[in-house]
N, CA, C and O atoms as CSV, one atom per row, in Angstrom:
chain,resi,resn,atom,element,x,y,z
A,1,UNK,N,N,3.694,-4.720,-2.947
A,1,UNK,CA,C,3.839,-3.516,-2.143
A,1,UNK,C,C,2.646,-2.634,-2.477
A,1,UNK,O,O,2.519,-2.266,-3.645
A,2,UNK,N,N,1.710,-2.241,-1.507
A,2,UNK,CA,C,0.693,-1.703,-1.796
A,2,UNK,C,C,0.844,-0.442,-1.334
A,2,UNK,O,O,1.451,-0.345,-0.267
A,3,UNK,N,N,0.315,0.915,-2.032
A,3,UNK,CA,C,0.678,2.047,-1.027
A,3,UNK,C,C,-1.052,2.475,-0.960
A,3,UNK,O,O,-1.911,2.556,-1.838
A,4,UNK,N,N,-1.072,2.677,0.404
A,4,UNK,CA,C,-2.720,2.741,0.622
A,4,UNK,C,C,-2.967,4.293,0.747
A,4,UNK,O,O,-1.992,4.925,1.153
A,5,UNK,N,N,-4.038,4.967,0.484
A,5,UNK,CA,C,-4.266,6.146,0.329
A,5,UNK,C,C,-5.730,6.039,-0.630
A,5,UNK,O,O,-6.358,5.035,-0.968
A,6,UNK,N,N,-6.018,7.670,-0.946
A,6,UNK,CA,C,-7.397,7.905,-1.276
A,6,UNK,C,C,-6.659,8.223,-3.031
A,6,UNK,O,O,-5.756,8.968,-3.412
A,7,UNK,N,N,-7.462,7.365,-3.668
A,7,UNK,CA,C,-6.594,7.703,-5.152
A,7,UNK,C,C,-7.206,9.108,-5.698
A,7,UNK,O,O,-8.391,9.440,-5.749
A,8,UNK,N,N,-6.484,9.563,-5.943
A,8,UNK,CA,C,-7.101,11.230,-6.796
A,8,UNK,C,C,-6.726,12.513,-6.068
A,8,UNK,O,O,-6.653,13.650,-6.535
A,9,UNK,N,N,-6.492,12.068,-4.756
A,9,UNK,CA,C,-6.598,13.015,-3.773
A,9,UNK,C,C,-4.229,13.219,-3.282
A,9,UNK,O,O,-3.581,12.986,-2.261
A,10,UNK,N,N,-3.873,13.697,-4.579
A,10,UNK,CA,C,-3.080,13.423,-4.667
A,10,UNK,C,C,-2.600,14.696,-3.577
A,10,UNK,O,O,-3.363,15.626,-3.316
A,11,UNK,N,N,-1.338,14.586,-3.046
A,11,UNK,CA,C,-0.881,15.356,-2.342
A,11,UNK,C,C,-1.200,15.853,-0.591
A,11,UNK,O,O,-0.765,16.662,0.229
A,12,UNK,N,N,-2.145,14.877,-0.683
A,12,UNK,CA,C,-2.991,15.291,0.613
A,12,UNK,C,C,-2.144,13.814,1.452
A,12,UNK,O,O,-1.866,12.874,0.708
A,13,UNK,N,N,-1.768,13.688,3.012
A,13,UNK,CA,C,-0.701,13.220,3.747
A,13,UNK,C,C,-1.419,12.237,4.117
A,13,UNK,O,O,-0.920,11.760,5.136
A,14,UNK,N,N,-2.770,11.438,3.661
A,14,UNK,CA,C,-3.661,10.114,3.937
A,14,UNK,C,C,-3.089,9.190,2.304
A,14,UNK,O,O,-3.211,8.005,1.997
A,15,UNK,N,N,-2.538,10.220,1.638
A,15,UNK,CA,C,-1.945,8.907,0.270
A,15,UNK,C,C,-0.786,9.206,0.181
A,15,UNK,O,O,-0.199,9.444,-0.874
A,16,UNK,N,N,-0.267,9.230,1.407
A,16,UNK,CA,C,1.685,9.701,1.048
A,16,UNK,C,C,1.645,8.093,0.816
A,16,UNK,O,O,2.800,7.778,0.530
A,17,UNK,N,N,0.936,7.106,0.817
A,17,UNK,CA,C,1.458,5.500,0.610
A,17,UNK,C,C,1.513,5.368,-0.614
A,17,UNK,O,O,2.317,4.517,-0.993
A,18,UNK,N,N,0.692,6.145,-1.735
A,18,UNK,CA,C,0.810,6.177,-3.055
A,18,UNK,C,C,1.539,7.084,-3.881
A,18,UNK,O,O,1.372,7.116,-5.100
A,19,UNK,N,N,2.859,8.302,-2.879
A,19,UNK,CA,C,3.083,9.140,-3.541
A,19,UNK,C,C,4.731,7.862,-3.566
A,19,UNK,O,O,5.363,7.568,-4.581
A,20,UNK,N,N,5.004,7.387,-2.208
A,20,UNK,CA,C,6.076,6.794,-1.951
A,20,UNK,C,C,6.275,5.404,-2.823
A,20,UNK,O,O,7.303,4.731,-2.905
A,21,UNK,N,N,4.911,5.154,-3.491
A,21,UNK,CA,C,4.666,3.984,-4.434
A,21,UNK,C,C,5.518,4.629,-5.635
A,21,UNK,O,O,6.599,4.358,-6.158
A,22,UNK,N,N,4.621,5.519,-5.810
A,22,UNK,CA,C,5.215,6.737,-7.098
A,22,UNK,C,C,7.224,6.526,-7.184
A,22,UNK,O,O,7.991,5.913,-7.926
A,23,UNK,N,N,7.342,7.221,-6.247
A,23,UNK,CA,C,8.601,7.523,-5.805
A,23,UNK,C,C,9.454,6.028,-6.231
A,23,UNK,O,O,10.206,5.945,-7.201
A,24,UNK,N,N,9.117,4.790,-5.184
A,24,UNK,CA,C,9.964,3.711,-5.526
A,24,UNK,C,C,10.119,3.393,-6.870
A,24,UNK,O,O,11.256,3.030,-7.169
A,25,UNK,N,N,9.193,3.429,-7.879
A,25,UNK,CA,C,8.305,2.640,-9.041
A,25,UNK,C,C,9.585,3.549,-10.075
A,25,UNK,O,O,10.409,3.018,-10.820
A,26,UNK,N,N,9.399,5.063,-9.806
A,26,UNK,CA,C,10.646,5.724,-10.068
A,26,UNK,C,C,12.396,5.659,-10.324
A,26,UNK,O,O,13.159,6.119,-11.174
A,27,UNK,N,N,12.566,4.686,-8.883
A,27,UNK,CA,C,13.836,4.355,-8.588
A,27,UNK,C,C,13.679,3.228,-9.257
A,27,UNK,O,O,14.795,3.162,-9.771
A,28,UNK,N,N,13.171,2.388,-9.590
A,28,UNK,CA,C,13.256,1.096,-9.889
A,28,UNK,C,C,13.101,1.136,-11.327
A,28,UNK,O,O,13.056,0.067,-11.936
A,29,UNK,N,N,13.009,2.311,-11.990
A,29,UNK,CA,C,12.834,2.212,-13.437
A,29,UNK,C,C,11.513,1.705,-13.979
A,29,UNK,O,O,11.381,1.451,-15.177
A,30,UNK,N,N,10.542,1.560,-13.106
A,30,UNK,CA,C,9.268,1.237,-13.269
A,30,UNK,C,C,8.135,2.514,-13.505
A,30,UNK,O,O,6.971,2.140,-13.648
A,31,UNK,N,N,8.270,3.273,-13.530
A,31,UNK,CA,C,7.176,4.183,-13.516
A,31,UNK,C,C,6.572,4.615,-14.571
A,31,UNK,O,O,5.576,5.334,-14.649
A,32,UNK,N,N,7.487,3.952,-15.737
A,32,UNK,CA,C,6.504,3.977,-17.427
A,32,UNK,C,C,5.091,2.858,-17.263
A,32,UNK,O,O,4.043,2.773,-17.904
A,33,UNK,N,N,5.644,2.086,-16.088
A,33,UNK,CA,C,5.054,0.376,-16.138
A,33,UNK,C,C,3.591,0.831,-15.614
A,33,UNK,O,O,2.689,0.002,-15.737
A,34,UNK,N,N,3.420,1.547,-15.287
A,34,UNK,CA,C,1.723,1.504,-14.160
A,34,UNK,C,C,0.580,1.797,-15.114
A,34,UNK,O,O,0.363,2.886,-15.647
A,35,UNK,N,N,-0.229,0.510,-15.281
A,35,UNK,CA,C,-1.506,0.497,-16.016
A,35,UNK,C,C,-2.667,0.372,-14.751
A,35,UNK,O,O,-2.425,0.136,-13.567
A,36,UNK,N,N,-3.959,0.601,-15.368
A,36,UNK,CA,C,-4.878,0.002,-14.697
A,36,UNK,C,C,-5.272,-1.431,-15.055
A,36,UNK,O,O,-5.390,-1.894,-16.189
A,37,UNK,N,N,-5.449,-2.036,-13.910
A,37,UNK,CA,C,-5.724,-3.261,-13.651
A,37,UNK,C,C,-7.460,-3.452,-12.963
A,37,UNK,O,O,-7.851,-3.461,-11.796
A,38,UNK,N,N,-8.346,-3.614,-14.528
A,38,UNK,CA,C,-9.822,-3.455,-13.457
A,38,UNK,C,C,-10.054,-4.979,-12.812
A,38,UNK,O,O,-11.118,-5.132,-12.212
A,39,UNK,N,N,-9.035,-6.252,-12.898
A,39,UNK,CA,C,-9.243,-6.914,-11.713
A,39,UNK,C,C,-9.434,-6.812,-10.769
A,39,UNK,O,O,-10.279,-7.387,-10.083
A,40,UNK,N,N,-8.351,-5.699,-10.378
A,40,UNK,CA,C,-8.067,-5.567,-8.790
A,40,UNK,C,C,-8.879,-4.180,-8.524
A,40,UNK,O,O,-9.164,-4.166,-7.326
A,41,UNK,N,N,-9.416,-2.879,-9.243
A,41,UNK,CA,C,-9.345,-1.878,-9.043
A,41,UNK,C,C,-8.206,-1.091,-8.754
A,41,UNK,O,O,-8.415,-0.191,-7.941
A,42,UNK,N,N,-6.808,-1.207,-9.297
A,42,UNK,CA,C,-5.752,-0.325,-9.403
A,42,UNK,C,C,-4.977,-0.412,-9.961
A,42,UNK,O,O,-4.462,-1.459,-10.353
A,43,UNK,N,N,-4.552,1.015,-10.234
A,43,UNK,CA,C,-2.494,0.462,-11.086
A,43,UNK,C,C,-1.954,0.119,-10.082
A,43,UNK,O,O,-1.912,0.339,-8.871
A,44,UNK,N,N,-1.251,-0.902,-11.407
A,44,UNK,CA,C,-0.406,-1.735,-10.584
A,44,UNK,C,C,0.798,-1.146,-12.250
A,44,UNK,O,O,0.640,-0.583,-13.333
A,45,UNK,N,N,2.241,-1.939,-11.199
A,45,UNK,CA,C,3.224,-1.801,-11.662
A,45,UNK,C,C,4.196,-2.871,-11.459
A,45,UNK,O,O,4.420,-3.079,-10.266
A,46,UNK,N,N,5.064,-3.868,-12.563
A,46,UNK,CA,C,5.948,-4.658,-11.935
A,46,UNK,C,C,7.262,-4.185,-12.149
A,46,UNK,O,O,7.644,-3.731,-13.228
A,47,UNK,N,N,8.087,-4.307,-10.948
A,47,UNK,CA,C,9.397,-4.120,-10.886
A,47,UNK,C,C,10.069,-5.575,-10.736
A,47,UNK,O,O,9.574,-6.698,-10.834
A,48,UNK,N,N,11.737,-5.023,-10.389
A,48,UNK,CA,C,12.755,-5.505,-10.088
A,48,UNK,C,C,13.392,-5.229,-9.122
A,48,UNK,O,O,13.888,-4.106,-9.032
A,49,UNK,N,N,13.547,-6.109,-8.201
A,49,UNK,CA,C,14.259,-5.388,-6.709
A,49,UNK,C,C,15.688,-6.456,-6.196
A,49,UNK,O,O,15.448,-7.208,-5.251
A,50,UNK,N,N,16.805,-6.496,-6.674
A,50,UNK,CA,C,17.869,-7.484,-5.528
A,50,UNK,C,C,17.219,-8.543,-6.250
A,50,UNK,O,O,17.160,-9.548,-5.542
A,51,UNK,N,N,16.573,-8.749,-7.685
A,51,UNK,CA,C,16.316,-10.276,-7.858
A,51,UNK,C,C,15.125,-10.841,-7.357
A,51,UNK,O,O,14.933,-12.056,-7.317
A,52,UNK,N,N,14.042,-9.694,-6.842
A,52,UNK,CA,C,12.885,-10.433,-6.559
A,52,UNK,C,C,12.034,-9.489,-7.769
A,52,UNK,O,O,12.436,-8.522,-8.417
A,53,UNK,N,N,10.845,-10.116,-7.782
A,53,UNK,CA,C,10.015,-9.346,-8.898
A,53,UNK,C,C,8.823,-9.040,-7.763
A,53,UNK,O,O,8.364,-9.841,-6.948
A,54,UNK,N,N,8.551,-7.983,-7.911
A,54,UNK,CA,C,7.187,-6.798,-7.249
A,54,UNK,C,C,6.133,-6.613,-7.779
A,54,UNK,O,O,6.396,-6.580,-8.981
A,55,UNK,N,N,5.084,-6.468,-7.644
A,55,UNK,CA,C,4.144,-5.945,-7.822
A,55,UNK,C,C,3.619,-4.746,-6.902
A,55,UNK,O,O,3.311,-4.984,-5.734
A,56,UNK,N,N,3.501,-3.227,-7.527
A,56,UNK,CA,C,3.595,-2.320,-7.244
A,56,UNK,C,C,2.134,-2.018,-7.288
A,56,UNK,O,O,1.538,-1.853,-8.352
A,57,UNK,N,N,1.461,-1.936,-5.892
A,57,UNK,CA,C,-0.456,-1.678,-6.253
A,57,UNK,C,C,-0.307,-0.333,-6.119
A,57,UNK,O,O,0.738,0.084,-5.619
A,58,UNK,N,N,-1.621,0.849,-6.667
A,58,UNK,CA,C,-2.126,1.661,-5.772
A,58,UNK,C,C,-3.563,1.457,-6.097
A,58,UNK,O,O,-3.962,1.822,-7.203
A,59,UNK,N,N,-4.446,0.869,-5.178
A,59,UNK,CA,C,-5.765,0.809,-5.213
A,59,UNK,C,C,-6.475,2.105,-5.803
A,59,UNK,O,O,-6.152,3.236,-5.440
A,60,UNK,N,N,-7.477,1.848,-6.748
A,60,UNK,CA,C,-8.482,2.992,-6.698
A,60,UNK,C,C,-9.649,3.235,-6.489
A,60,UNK,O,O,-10.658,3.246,-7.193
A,61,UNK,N,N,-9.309,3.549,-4.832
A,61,UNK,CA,C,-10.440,3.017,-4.008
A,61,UNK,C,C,-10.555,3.949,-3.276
A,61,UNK,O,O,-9.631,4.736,-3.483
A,62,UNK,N,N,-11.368,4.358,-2.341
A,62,UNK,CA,C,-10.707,4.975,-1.107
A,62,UNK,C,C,-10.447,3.996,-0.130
A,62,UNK,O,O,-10.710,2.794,-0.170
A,63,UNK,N,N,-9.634,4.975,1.178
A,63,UNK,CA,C,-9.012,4.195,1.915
A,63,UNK,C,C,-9.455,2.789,2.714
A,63,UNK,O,O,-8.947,1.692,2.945
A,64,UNK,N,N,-11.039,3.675,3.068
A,64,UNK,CA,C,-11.387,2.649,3.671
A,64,UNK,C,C,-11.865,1.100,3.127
A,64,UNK,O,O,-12.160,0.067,3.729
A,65,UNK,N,N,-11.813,1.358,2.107
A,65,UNK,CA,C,-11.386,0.291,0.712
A,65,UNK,C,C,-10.768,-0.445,0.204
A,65,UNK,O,O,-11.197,-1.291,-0.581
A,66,UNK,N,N,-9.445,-0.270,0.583
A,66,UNK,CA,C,-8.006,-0.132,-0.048
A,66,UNK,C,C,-8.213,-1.709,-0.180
A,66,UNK,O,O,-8.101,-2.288,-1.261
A,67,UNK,N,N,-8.514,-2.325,0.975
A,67,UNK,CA,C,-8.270,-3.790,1.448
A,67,UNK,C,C,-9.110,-5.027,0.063
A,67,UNK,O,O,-8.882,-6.222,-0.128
A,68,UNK,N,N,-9.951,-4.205,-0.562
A,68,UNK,CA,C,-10.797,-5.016,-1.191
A,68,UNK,C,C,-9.760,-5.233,-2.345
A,68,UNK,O,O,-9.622,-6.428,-2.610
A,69,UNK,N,N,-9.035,-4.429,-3.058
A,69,UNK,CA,C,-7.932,-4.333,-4.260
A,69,UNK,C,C,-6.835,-4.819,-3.662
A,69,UNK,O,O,-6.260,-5.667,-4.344
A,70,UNK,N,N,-6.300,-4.557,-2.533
A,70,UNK,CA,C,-5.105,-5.693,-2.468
A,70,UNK,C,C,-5.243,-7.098,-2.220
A,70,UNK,O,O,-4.327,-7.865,-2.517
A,71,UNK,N,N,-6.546,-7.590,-1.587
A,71,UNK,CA,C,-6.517,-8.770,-1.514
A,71,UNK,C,C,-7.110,-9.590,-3.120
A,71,UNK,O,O,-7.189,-10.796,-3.352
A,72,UNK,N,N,-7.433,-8.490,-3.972
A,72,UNK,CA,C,-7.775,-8.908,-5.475
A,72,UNK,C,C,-6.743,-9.275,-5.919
A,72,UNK,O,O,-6.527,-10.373,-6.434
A,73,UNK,N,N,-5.862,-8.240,-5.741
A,73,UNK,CA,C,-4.379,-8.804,-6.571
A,73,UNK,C,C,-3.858,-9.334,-5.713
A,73,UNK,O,O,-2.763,-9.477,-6.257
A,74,UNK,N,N,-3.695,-9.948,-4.360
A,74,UNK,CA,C,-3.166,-11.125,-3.822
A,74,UNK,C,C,-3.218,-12.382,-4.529
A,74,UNK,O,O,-2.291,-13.164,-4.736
A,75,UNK,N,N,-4.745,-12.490,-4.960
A,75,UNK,CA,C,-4.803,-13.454,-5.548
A,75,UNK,C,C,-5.246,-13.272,-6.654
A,75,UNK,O,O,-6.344,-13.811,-6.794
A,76,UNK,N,N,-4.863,-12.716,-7.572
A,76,UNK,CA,C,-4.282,-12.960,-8.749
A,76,UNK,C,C,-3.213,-13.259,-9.006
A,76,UNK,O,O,-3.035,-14.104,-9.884
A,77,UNK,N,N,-2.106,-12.665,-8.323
A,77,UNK,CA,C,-0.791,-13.106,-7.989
A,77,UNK,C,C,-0.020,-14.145,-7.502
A,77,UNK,O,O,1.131,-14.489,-7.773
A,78,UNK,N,N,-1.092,-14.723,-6.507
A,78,UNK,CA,C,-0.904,-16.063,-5.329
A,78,UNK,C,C,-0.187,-15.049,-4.705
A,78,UNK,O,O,0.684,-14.759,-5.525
A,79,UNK,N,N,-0.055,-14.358,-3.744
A,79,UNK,CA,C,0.328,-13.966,-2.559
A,79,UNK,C,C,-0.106,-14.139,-1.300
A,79,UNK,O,O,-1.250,-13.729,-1.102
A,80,UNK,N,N,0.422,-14.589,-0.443
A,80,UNK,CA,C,-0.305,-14.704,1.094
A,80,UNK,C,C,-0.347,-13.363,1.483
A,80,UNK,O,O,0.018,-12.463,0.728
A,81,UNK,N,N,-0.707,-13.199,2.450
A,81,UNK,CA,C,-0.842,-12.109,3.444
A,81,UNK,C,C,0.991,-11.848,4.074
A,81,UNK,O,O,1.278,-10.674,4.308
A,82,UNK,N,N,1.886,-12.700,4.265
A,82,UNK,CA,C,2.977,-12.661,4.452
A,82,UNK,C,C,3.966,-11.630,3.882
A,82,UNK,O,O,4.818,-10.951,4.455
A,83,UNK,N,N,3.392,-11.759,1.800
A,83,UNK,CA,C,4.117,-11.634,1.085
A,83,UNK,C,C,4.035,-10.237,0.559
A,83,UNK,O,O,4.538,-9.680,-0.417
A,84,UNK,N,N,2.797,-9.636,2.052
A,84,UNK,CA,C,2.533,-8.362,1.345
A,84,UNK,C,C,2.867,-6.983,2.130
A,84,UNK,O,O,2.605,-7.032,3.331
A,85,UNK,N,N,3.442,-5.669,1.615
A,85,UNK,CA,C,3.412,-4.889,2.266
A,85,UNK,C,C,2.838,-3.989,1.962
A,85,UNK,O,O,2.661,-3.679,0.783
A,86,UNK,N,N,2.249,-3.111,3.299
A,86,UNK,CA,C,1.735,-1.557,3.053
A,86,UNK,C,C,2.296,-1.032,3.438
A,86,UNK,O,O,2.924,-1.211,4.481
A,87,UNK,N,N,2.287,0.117,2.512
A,87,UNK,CA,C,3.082,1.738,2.880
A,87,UNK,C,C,1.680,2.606,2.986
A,87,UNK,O,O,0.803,2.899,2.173
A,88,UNK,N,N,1.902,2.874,4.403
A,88,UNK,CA,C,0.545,3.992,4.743
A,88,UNK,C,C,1.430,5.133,5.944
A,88,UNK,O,O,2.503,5.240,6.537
A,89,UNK,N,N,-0.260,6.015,5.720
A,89,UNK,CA,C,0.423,6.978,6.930
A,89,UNK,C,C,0.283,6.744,8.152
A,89,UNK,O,O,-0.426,5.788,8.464
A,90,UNK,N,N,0.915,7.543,9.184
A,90,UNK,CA,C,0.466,6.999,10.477
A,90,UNK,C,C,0.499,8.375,11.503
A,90,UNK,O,O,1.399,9.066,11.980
A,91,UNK,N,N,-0.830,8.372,11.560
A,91,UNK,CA,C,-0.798,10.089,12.623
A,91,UNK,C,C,0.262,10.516,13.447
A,91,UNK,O,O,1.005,11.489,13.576
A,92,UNK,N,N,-0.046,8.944,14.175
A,92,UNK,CA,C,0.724,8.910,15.657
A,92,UNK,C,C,2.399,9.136,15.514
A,92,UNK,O,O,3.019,9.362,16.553
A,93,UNK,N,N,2.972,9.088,14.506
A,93,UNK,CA,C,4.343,9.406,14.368
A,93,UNK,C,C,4.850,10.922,13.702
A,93,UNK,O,O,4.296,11.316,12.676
A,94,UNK,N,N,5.630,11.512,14.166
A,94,UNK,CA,C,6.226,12.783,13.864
A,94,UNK,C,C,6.584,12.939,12.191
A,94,UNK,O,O,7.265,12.002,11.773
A,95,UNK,N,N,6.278,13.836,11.311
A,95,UNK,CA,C,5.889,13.939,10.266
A,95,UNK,C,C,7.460,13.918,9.919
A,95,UNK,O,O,8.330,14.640,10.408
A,96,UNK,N,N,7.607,12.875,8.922
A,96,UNK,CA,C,8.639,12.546,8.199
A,96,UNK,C,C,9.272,11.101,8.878
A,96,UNK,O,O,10.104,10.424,8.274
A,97,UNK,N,N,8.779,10.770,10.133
A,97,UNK,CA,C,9.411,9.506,10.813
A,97,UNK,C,C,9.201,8.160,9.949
A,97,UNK,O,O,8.216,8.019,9.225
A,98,UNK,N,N,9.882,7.499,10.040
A,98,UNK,CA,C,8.842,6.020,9.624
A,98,UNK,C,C,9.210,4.600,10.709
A,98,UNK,O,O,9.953,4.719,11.683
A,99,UNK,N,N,8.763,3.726,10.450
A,99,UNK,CA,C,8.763,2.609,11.379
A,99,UNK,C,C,8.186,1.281,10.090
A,99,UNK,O,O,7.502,1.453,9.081
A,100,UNK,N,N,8.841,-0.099,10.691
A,100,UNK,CA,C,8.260,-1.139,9.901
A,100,UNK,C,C,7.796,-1.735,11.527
A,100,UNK,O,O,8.234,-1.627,12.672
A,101,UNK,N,N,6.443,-2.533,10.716
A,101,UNK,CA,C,5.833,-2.983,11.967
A,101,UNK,C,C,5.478,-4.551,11.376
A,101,UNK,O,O,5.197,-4.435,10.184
A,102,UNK,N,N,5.418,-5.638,11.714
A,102,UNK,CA,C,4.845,-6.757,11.440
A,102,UNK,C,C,4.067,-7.148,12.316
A,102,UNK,O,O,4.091,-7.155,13.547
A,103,UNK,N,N,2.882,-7.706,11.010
A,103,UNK,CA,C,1.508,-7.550,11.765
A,103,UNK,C,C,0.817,-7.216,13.208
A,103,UNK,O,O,1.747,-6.838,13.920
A,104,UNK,N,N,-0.120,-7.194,13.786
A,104,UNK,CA,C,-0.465,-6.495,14.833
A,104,UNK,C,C,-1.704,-5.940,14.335
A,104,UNK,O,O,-2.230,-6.316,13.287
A,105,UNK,N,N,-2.069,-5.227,14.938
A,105,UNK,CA,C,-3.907,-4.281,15.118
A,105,UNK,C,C,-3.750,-3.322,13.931
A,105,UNK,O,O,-2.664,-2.789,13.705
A,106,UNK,N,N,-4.869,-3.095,13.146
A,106,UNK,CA,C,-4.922,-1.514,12.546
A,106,UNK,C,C,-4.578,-0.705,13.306
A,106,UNK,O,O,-3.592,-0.194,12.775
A,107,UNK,N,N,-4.759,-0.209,14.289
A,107,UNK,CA,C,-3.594,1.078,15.643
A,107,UNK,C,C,-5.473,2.330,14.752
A,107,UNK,O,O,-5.299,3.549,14.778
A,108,UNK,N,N,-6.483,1.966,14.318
A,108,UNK,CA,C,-7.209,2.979,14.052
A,108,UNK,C,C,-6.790,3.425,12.828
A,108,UNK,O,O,-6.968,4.592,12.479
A,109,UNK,N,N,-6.134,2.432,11.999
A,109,UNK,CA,C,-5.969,3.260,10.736
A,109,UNK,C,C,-7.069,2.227,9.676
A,109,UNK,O,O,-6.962,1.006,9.558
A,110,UNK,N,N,-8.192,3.181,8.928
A,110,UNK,CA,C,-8.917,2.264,8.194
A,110,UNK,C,C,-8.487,1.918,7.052
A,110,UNK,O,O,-9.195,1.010,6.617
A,111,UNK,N,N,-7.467,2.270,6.179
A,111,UNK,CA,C,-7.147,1.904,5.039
A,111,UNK,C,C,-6.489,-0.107,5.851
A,111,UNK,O,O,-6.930,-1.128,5.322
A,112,UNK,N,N,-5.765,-0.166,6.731
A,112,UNK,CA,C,-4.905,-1.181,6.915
A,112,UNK,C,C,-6.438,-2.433,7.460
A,112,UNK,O,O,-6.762,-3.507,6.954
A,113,UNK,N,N,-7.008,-1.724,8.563
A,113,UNK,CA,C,-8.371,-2.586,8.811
A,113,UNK,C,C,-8.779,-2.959,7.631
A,113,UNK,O,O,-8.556,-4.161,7.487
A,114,UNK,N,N,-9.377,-2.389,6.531
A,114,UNK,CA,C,-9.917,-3.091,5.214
A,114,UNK,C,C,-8.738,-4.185,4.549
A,114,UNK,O,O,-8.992,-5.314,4.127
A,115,UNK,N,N,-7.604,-3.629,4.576
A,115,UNK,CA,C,-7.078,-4.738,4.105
A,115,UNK,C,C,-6.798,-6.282,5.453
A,115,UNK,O,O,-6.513,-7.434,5.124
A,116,UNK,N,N,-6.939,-5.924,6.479
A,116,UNK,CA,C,-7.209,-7.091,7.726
A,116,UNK,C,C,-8.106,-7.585,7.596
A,116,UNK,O,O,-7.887,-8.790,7.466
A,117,UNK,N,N,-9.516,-7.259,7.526
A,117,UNK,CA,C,-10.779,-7.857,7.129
A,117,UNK,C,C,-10.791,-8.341,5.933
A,117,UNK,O,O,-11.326,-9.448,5.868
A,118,UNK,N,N,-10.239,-7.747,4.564
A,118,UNK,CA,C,-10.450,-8.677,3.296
A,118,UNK,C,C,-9.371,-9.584,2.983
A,118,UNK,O,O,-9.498,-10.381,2.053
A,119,UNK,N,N,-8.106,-9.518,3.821
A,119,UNK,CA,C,-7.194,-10.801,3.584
A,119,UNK,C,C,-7.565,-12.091,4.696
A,119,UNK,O,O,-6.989,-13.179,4.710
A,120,UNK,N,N,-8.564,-11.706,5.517
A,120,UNK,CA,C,-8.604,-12.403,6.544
A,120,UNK,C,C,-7.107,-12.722,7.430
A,120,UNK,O,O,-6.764,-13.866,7.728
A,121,UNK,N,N,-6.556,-11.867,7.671
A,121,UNK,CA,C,-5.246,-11.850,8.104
A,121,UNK,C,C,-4.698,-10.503,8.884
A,121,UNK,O,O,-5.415,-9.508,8.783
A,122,UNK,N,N,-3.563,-10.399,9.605
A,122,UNK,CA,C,-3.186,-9.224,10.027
A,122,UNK,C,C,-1.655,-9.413,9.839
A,122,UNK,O,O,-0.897,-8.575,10.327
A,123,UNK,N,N,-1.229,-10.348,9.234
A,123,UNK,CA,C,0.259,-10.575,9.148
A,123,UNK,C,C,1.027,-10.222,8.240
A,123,UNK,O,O,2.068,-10.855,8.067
A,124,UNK,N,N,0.733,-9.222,7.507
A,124,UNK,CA,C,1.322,-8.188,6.283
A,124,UNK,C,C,1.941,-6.897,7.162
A,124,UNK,O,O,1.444,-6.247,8.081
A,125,UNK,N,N,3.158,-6.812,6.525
A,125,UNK,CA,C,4.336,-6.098,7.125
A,125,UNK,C,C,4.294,-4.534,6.302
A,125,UNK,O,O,4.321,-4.145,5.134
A,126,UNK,N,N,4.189,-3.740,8.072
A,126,UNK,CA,C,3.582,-2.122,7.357
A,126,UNK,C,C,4.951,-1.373,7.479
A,126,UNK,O,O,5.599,-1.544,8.512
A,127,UNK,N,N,5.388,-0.632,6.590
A,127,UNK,CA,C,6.175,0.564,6.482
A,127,UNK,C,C,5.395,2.142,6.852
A,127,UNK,O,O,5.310,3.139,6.134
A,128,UNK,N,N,5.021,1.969,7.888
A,128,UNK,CA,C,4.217,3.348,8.533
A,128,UNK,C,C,5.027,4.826,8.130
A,128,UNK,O,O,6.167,5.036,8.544
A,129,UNK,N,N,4.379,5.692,7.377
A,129,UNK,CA,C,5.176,7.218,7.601
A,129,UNK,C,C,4.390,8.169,8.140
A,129,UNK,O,O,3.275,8.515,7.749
A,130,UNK,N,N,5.118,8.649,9.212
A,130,UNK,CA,C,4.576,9.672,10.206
A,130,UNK,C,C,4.111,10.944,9.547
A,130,UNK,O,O,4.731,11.436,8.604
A,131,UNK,N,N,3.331,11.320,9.903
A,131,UNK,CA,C,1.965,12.468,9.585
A,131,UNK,C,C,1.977,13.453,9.934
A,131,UNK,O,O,1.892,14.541,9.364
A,132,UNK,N,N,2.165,12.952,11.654
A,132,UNK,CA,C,1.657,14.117,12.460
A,132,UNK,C,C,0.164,14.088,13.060
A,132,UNK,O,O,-0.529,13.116,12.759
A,133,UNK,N,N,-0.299,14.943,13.769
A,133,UNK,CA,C,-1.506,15.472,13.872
A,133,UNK,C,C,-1.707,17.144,13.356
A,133,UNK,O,O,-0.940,18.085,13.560
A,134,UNK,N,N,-3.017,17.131,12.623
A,134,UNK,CA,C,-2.947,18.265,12.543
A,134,UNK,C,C,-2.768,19.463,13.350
A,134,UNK,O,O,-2.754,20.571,12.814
């Protein structure tokens, strides 16, 4: 589960994918767990979910970046492109909405394009949260 966003730039509504990383990593009793990982360029974190085991990214990258660190720890992990999700923002939806989308186009979002271009894939399943426009 990758949450894509600009790392550092905490609080600002382009890394609500890394605040909601925060947040789960939280619920899951994981949030002592997040080291840096200079394989991939990010903390990462492993959880426990229903019996599956997670790997919790937040790239530290910027966005338009993001794609180069999740497909690092794809494979470090062995993950396909299948096995992966992003939590990003999404303008086009009313601030607080969310939507899951499986694969399809970046829709103009560059954090998700970098990760399309560096998995060579578009078939990673997005948990979009609405933004707004300013």
């Amino acid at each position: 589960v990758a949450g894509l966003g600009n790392y550092g730039l905490w609080g600002t509504r382009h890394s609500v994918g890394m605040e909601v990383l925060d947040r789960l990593a939280r619920q899951l009793a994981a949030a002592e767990g997040w080291r840096v990982d200079r394989r991939c360029c990010a903390d990462v974190a492993l959880a426990m979910a229903h019996g599956l085991e997670l790997v919790l990214l937040k790239p530290r990258r910027f966005m338009n970046l993001n794609g180069l660190s999740v497909a690092s720890a794809a494979e470090i992990y062995n993950l396909g492109p299948e096995d992966i999700y992003l939590v990003h923002d999404d303008l086009d939806k009313a601030l607080g909405k969310v939507a899951i989308k499986l694969g399809g186009s970046a829709r103009g979002h560059n954090g998700v394009q970098s990760c399309i271009t560096a998995l060579h894939s578009n078939e990673m399943t997005r948990l979009r949260i609405g933004i707004g426009r300013p």
